[in-house]
C-alpha positions in Angstrom: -16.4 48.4 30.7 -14.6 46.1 32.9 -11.3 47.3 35.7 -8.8 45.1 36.0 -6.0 45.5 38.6 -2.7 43.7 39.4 -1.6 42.5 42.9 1.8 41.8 43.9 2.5 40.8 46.7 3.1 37.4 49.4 1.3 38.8 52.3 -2.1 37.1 52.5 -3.1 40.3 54.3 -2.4 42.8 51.8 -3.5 40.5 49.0 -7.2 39.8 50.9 -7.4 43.3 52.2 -7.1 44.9 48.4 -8.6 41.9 47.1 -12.0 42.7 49.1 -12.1 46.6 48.6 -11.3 46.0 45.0 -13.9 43.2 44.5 -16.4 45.0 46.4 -15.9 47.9 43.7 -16.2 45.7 40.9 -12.6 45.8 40.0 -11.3 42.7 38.7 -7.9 41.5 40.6 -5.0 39.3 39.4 -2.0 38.2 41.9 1.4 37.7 41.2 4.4 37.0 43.5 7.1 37.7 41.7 8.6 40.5 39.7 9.3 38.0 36.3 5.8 36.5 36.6 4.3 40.2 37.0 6.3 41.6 34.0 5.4 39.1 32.0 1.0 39.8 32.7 2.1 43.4 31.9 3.2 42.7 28.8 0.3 40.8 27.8 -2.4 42.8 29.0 -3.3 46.2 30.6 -4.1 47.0 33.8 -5.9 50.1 35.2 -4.6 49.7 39.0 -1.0 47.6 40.0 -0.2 47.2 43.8 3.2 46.1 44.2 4.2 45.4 47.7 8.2 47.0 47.5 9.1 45.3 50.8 7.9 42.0 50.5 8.4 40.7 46.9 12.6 40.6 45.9 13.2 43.9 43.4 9.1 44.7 43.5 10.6 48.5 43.0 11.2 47.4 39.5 7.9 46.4 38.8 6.7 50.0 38.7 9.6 51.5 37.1 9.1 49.2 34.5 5.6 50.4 33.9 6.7 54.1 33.7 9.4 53.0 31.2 6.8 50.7 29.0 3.7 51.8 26.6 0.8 49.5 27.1 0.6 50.3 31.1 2.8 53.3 31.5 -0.1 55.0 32.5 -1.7 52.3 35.0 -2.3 53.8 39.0 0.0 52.5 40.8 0.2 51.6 44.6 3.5 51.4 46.7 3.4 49.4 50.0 6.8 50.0 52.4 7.6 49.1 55.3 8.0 53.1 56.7 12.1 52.6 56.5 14.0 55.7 55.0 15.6 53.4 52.5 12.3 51.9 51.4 10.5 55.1 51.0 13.3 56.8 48.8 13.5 53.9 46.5 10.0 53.9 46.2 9.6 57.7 45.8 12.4 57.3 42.4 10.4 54.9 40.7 7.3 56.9 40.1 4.8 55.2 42.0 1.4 57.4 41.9 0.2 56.3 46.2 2.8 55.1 48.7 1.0 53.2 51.1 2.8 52.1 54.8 2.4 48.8 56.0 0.7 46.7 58.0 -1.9 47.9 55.4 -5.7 48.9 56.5 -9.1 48.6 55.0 -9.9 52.1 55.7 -6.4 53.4 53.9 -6.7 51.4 50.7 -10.6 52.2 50.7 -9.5 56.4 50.4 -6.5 55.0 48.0 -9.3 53.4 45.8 -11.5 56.1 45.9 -8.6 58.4 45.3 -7.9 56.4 42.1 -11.5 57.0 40.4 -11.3 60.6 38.6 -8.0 59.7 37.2 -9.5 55.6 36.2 -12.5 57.8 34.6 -10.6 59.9 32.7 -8.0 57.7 31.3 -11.0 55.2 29.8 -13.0 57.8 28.1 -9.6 59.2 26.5 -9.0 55.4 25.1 -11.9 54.1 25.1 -13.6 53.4 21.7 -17.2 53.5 21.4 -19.3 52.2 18.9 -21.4 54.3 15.9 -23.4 54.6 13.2 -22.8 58.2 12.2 -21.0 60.3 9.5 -18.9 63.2 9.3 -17.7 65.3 6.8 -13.7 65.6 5.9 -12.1 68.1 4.4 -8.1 67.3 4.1 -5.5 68.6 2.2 -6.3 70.0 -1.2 -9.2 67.3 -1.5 -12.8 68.5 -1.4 -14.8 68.0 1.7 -15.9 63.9 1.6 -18.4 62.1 3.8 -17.4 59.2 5.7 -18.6 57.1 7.7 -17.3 56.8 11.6 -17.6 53.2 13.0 -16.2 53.9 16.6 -15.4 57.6 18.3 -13.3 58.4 21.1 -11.7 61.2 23.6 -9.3 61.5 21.1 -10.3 60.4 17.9 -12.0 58.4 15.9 -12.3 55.4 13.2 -13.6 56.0 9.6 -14.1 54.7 6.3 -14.1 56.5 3.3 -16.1 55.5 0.4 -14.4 53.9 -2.5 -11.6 52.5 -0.7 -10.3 56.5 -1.2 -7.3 57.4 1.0 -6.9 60.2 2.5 -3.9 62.2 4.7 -2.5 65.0 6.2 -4.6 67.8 8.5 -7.8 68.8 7.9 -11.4 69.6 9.1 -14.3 67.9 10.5 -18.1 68.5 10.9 -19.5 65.3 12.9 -23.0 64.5 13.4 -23.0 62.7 16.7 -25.8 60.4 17.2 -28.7 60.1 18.9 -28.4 63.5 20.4 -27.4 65.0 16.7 -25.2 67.2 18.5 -22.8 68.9 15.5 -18.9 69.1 16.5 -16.5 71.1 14.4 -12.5 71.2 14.9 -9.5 70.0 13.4 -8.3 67.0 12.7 -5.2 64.6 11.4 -5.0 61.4 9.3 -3.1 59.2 11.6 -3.2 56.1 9.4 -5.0 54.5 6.5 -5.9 51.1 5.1 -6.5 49.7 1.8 -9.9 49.2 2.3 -10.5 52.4 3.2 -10.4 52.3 7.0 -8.7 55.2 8.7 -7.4 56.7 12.2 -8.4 59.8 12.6 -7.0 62.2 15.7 -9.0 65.2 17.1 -6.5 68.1 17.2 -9.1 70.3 18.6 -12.6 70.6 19.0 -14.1 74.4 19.0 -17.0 75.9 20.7 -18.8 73.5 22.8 -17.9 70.5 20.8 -15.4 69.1 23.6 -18.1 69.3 26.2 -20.7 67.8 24.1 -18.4 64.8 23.2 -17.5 64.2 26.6 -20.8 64.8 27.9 -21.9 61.6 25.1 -19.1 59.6 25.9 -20.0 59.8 29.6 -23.4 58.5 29.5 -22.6 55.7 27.8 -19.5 54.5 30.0 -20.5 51.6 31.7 -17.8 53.5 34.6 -21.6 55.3 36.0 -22.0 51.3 37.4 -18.7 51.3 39.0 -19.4 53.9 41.0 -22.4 53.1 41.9 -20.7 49.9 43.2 -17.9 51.5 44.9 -20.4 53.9 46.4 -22.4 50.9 47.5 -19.4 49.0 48.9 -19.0 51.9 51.2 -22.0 52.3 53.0 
């Protein structure tokens, strides 16, 4: 699982010094020096970390208001760099940045604003995330009788299905899933989120019970390839 974050900025100093901590923590970095160019990369792709630098690109404010007013990045960390003026910091504080960061920047501060940024990086990719499987589960929605189906990727959240005979199915219902490898059972409710002719469908965990959260996180975990990032990060900082 790759991190990509977004730099923008003119300074050559703020762009190398987050450039190096970032790199050094395997985090992928783009630039951008102005506001058009940078909306238009967030509306192509997202990003998991955006460092505008308010003071020194035209507007840059409106880079990160944009994200909180968007979908596909609205919930991208998000890295403020002002100059320390009242005027700068209260525009910056309205737009919803998540780290305000004074300038000239240091290696030490965005090092602590990186390492800051992992829990939330973590938790945010294993609730999107979509992993992979060969497993089954057992349905029960509506009126219909329970039905096996077979999951083809599982996350946080929810999962992907198919059901057998191109059969559609909707509303709430019930799950039992097998998870694999471990063979781990997790029970809770569930809803039919959407549904394709041949049988593929979106399914949403509304809750897990018992232990079943814990065991799906604990799964997802150890096979997030986030374990190497920190590794890295941890490395970078010895």
């Amino acid at each position: 699982m790759s991190l990509d974050a977004l730099i923008v900025s003119r300074d050559p100093d703020v762009i190398n010094v987050f450039r190096n901590v970032m790199e050094s923590a395997a985090i992928t970095v783009d630039e951008s020096k102005a506001v058009g160019d940078s909306l238009m990369r967030l509306s192509k792709r997202r990003y998991d970390a955006v460092v505008v630098d308010c003071d020194g690109v035209p507007d840059g404010a409106d880079v990160i208001e944009a994200l909180r007013n968007g979908k596909s990045n609205k919930s991208s960390i998000t890295f403020a760099l002002v100059d320390g003026s009242p005027d700068s910091r209260k525009k910056v504080s309205q737009c919803g940045a998540t780290f305000i960061l004074h300038k000239p920047i240091s290696t030490d501060a965005v090092m602590k604003g990186i390492k800051a940024i992992h829990p939330l990086i973590v938790r945010e990719k294993r609730r999107y995330m979509r992993h992979p499987v060969d497993t089954y589960a057992h349905l029960q929605v509506g009126r219909d009788s329970e039905l096996q189906v077979a999951v083809t990727d599982i996350s946080e959240g929810g999962m992907s299905v198919t059901a057998p005979n191109d059969r559609k199915l909707s509303g709430e219902g019930t799950l039992r899933l097998i998870m694999p490898e471990d063979k781990a059972m997790l029970h809770g409710k569930i809803e039919i989120m959407w549904q394709r002719p041949d049988g593929k469908h979106g399914v949403r965990f509304i809750t897990l019970t018992g232990k079943s959260k814990d065991e799906l996180i604990a799964w997802l975990n150890a096979r997030t390839e986030l374990a190497g990032w920190s590794r890295a990060f941890n490395t970078a900082r010895r």
